[in-house]
Backbone bond lengths (Angstrom), bond angles and torsions (degrees), N, CA, C in turn:
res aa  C-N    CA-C-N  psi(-1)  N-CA   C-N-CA  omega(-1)  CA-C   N-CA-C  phi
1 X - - - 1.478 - - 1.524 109.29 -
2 X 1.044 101.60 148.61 1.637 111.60 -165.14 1.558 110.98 -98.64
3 X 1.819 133.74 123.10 1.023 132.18 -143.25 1.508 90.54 -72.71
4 X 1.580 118.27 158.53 1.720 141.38 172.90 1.292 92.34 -57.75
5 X 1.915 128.92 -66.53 1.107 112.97 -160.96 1.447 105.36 -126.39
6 X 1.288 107.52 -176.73 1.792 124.29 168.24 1.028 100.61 -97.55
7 X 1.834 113.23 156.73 1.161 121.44 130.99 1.161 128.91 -111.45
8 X 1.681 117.95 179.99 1.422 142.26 -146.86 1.305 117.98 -142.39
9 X 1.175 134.23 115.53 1.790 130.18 164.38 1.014 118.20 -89.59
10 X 1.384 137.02 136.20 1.478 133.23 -171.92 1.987 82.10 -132.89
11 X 0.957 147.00 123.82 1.500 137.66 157.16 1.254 105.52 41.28
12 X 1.231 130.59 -126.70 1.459 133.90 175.42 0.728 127.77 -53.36
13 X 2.033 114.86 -50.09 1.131 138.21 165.15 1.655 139.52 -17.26
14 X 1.266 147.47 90.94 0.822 123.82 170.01 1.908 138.37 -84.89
15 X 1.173 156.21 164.01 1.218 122.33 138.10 1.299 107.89 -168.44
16 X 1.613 110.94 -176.10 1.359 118.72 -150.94 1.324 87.93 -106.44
17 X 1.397 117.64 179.05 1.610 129.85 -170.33 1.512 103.56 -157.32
18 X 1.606 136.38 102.13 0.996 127.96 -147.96 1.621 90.90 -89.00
19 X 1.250 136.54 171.85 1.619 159.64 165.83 1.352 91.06 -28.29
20 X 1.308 130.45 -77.09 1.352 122.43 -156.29 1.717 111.48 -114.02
21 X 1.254 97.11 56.16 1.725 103.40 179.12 1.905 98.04 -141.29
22 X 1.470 100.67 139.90 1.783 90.31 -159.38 1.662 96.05 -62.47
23 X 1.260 88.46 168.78 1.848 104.37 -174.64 1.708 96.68 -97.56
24 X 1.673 119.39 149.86 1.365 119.96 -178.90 1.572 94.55 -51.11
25 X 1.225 110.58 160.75 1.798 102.21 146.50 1.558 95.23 -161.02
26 X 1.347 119.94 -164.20 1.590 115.87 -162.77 1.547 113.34 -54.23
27 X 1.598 122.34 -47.42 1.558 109.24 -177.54 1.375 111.83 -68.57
28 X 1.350 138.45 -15.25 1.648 124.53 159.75 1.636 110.82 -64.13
29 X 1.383 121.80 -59.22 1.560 108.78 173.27 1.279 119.42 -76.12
30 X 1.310 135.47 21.81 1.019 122.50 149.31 1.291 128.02 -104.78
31 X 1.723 114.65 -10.13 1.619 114.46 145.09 1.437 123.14 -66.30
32 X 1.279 121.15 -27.87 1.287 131.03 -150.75 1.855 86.76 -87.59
33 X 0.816 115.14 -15.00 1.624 125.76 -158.69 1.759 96.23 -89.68
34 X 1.660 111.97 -31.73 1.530 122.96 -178.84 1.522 115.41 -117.14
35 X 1.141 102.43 19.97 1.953 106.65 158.62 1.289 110.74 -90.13
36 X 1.584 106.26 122.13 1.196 111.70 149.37 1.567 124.38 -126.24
37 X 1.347 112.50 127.06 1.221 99.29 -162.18 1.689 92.50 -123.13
38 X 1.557 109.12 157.07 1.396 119.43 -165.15 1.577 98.63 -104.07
39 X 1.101 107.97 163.44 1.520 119.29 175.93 1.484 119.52 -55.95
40 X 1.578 123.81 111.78 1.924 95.14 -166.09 1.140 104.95 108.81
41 X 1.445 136.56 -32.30 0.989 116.98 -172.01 1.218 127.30 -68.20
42 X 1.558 130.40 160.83 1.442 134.88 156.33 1.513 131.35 -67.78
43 X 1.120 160.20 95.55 1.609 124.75 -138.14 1.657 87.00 -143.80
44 X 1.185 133.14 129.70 1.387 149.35 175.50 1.737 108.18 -117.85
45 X 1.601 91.17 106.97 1.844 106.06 171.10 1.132 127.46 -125.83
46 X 2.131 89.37 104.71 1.426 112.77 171.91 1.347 136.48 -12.12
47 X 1.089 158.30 111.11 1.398 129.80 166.41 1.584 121.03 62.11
48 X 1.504 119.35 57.57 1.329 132.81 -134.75 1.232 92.07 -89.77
49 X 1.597 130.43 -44.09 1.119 125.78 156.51 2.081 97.20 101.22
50 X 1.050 102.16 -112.11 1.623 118.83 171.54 1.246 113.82 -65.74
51 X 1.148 107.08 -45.34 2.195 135.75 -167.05 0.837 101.40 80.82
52 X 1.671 132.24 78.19 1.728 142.59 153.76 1.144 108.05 -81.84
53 X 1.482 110.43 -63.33 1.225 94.45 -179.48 1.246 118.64 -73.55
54 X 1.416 141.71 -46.05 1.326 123.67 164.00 1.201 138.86 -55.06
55 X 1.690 118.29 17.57 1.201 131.83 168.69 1.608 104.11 -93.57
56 X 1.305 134.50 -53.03 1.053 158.54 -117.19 1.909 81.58 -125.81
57 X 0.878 140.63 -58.16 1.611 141.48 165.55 1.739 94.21 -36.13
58 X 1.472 114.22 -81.73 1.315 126.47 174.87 1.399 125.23 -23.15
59 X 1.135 131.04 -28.64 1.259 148.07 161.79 1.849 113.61 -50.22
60 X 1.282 117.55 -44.70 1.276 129.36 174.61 1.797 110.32 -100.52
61 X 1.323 104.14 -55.26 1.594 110.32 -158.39 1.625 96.19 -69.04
62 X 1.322 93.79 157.64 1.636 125.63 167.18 1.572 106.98 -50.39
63 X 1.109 114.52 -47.07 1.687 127.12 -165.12 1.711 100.09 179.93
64 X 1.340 92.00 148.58 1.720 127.30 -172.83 1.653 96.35 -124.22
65 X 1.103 88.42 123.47 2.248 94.93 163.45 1.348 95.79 -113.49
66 X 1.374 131.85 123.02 1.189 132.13 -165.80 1.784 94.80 -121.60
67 X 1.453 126.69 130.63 1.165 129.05 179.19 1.042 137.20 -128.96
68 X 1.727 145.27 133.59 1.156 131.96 -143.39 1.660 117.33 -162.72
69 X 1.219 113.76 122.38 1.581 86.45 -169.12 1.970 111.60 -77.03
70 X 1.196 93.94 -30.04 1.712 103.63 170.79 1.464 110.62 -39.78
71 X 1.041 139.33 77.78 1.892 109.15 164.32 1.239 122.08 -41.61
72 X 1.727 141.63 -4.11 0.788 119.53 -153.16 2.110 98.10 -106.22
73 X 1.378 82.49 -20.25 1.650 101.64 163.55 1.254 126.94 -73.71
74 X 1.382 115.65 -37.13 1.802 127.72 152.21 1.311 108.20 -43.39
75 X 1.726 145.14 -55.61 1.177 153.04 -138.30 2.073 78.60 -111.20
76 X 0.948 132.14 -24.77 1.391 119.21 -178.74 2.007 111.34 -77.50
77 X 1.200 88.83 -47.89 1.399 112.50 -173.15 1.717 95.26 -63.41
78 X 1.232 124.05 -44.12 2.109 132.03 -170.75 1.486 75.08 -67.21
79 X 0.879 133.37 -52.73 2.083 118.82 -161.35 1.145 96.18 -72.40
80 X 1.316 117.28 -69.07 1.780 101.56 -162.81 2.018 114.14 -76.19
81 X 1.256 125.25 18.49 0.788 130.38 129.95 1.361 139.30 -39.68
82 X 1.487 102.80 -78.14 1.228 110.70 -175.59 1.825 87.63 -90.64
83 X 1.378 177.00 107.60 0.844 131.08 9.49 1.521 138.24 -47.37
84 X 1.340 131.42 10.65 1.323 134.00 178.59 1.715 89.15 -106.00
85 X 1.679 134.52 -42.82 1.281 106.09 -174.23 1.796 100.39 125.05
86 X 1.221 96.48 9.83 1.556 101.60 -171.42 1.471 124.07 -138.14
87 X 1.854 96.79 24.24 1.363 94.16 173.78 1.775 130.49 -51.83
88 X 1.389 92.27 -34.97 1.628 84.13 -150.47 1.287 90.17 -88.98
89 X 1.336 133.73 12.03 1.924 130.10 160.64 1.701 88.04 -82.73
90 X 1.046 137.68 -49.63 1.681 127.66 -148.56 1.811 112.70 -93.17
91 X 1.041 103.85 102.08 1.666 116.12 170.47 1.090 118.07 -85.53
92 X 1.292 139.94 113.08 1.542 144.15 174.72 1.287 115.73 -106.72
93 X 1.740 117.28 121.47 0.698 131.88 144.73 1.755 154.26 -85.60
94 X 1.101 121.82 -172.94 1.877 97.73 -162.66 1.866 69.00 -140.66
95 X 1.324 103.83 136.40 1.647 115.94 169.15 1.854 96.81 164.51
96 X 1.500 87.91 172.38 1.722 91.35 168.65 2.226 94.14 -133.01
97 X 1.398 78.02 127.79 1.118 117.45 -177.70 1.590 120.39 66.89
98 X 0.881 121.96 -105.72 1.645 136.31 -170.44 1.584 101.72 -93.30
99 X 1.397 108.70 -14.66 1.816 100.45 -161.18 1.742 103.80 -67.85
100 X 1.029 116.13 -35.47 1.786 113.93 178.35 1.414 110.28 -57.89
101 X 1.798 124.35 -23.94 1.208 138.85 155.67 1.231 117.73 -10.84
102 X 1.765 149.58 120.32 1.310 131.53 153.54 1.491 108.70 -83.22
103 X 1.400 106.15 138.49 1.059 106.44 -175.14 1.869 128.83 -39.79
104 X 1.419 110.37 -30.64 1.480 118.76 -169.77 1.630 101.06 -104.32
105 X 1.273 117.73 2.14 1.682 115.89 -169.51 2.287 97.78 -75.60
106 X 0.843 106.73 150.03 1.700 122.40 -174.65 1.626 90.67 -154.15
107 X 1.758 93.85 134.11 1.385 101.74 -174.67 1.897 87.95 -132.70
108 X 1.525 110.79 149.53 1.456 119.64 167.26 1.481 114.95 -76.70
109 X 1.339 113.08 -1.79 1.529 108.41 173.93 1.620 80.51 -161.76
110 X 1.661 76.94 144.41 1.884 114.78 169.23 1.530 102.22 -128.29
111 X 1.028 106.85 114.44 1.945 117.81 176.20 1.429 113.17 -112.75
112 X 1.418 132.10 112.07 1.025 133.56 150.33 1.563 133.70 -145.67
113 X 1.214 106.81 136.29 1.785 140.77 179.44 1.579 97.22 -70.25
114 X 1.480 126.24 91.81 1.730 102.43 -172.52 1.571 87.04 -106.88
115 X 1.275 96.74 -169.90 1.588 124.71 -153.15 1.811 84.64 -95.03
116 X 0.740 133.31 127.11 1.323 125.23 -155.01 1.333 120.31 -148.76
117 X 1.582 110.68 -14.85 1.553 116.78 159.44 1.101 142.52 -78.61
118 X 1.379 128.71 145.86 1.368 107.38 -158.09 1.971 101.13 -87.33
119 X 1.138 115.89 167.99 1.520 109.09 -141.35 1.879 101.70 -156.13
120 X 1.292 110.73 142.81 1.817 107.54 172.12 2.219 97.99 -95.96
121 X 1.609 89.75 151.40 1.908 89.94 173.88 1.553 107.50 -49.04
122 X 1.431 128.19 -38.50 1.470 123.48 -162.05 2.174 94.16 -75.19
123 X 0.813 129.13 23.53 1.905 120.72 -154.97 1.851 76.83 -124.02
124 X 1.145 141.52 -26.66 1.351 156.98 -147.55 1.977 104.80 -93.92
125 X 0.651 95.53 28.99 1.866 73.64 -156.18 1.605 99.42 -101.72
126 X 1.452 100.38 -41.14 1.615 119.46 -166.43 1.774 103.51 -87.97
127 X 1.925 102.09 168.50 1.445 85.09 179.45 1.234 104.94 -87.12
128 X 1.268 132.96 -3.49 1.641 126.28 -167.15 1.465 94.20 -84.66
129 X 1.572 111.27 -38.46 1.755 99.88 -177.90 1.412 123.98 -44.55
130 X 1.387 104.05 -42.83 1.628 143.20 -159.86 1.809 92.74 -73.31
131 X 1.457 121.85 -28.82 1.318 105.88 170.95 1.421 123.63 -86.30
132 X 1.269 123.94 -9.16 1.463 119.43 171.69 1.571 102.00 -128.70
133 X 1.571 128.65 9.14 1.668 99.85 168.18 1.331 112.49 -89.55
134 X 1.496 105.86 137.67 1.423 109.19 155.16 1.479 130.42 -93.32
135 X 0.921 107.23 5.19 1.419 104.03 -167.97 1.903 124.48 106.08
136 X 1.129 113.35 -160.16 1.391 98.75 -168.00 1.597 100.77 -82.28
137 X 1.322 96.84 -56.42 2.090 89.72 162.56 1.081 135.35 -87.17
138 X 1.351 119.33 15.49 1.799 127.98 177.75 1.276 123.73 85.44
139 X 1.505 100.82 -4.76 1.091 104.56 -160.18 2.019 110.09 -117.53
140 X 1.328 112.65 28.18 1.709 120.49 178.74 1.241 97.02 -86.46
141 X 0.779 123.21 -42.51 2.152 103.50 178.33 1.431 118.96 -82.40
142 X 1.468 108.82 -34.80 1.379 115.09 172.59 1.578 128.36 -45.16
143 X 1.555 90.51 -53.92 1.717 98.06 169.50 1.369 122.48 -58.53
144 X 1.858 123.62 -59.21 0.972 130.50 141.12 1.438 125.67 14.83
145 X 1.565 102.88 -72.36 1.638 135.83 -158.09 1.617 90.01 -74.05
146 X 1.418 117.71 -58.55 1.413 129.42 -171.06 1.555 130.66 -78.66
147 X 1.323 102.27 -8.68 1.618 116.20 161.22 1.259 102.24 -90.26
148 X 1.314 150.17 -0.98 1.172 128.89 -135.55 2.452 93.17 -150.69
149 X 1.010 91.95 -29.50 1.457 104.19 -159.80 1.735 108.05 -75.92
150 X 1.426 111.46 -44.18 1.804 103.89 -174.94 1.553 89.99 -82.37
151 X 1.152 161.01 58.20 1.172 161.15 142.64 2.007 111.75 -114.97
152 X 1.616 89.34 -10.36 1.728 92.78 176.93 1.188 114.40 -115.60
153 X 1.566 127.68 31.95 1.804 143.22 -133.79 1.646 96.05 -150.70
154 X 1.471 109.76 136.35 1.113 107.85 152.27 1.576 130.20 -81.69
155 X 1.256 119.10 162.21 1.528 116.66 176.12 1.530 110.31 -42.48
156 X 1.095 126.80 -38.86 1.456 136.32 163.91 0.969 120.56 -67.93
157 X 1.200 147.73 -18.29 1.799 163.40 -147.33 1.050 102.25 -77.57
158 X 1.338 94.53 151.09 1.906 108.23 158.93 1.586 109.44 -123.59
159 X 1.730 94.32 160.44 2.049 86.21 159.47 1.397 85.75 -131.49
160 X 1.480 110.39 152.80 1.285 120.44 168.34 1.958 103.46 -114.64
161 X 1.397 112.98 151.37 1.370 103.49 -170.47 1.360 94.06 -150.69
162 X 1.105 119.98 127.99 2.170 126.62 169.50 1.159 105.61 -98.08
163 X 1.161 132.55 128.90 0.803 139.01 -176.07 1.794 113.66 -153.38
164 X 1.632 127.24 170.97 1.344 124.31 -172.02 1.684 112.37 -79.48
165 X 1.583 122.15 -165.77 1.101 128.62 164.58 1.643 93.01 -99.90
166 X 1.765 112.94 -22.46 1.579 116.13 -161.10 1.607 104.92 -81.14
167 X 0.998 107.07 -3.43 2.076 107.89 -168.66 1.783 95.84 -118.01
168 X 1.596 122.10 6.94 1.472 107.81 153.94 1.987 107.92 89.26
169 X 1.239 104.72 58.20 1.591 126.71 175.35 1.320 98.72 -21.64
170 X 1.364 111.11 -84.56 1.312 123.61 179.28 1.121 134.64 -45.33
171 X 1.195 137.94 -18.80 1.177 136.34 136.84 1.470 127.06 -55.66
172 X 1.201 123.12 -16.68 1.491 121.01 -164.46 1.636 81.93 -110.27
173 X 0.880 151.52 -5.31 1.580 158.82 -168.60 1.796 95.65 -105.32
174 X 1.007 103.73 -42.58 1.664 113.13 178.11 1.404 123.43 -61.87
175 X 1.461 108.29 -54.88 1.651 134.99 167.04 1.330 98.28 -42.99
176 X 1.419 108.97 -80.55 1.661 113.82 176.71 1.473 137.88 -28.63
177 X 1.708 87.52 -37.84 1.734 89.64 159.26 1.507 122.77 -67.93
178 X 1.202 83.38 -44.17 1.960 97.37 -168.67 1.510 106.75 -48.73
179 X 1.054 112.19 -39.93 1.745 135.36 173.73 1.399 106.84 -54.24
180 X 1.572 128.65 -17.10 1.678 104.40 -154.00 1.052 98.28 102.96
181 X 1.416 134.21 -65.49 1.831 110.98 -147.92 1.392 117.87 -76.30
182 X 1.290 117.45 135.45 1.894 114.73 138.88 1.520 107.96 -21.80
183 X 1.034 125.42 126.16 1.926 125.77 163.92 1.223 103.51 -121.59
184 X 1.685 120.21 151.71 1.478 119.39 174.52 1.472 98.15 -174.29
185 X 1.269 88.81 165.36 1.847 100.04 -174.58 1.820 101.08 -95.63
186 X 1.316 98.89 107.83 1.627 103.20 -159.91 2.290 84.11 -98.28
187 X 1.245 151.76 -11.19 1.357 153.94 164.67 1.176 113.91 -144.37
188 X 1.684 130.21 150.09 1.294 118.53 150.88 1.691 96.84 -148.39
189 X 1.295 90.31 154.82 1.431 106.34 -175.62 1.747 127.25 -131.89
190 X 0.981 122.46 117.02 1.828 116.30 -154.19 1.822 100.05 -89.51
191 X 1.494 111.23 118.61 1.508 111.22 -171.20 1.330 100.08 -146.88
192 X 1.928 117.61 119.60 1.124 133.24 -163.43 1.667 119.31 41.99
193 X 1.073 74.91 -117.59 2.336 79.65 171.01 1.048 102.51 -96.82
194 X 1.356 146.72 52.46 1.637 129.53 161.17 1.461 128.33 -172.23
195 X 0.939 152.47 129.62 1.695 142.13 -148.68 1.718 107.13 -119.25
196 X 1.576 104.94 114.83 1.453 112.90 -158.43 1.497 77.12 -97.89
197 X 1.743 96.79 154.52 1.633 123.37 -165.11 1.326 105.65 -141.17
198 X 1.695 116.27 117.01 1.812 99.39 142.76 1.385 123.45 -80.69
199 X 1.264 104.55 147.65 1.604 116.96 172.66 1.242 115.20 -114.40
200 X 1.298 119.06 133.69 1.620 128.96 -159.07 1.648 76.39 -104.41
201 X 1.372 117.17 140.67 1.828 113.21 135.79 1.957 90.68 -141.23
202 X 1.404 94.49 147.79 1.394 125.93 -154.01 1.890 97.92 -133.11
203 X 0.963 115.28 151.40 1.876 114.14 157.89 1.722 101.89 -90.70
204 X 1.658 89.60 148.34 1.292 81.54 -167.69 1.495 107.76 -92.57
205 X 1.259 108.57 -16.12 1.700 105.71 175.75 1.530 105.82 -99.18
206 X 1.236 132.95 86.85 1.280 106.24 161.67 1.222 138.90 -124.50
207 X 1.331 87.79 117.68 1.791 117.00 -167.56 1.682 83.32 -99.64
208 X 1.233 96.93 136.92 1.850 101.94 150.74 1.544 95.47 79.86
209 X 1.210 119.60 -169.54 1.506 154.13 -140.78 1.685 98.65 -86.04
């Protein structure tokens, strides 16, 4: 019989990856490669998926809100939590996108891995689909994610976002301005046909809260 889940090494880190929760692959370690999180911090991760990065945040921060519309990735992420040693930093929630959000909560880091390929409605059905479609231009969660994200940031905050070369960089660098933030290509990495990117957006004045 063939095991339920995989596992994964991140540094020390270990963890499992159940059947229908996406598997790491290069755009998770290559965000995970540009977190830095400070002692104290607040850190909220998008679409947590496994909870790498909100395992690996947890290690430093005060508390992790880790979010997911899968429950079955919520219940993946509570195990490898508390097998890494960091349950009681990691809170999981079940919503799609910001809605598990309290309205007054502000986090110093926003992390998210979005679904970022461009994609047909029938590619949608499953939860593994649901972790990398974007839509017809890659870009339906992204926007979503980016109207919605410097309003969940402190004056100090960052969001970090991975995303394709195929769902249109520059535009999501554009948004970010429009928003207030500094935007910039903080990694990139060249894989098959397409070059996955984090994007830092930051406020650019930040004084205060």
């Amino acid at each position: 019989m063939s095991s339920p889940s995989k596992s994964v090494y991140f540094r020390s880190f270990l963890f499992h990856v159940s059947k229908d929760v996406y598997y790491p692959a290069e755009d998770t370690f290559l965000l995970a490669e540009n977190v830095h999180v400070n002692q104290g911090d607040l850190v909220l991760d998008m679409g947590t998926g496994c909870g790498i990065l909100a395992i690996l945040a947890a290690d430093k921060a005060q508390k992790v809100v880790a979010i997911d519309v899968n429950p079955q990735a919520l219940r993946c992420t509570q195990m490898n939590a508390e097998r890494n040693g960091v349950a009681e930093r990691v809170e999981t929630r079940l919503g799609n996108l910001f809605e598990p959000v309290m309205g007054e909560e502000r986090f110093n880091l926003v992390l998210f891995n979005a679904p970022y390929l461009p994609s047909t409605e029938e590619e949608t059905n499953a939860w593994l689909d649901r972790a990398w479609s974007g839509g017809p231009s890659g870009r339906r969660i992204i926007d979503r994610f980016l109207s919605e994200a410097p309003k969940h940031i402190t004056r100090k905050g960052k969001v970090l976002l991975v995303q394709s070369t195929l769902s249109d960089i520059q535009e999501t660098l554009r948004k970010l301005e429009e928003q207030g933030l500094s935007a910039r290509i903080l990694a990139e990495e060249k894989v098959a046909f397409e070059k996955i990117v984090v994007i830092a957006g930051e406020y650019r004045h930040s004084n205060g809260r």
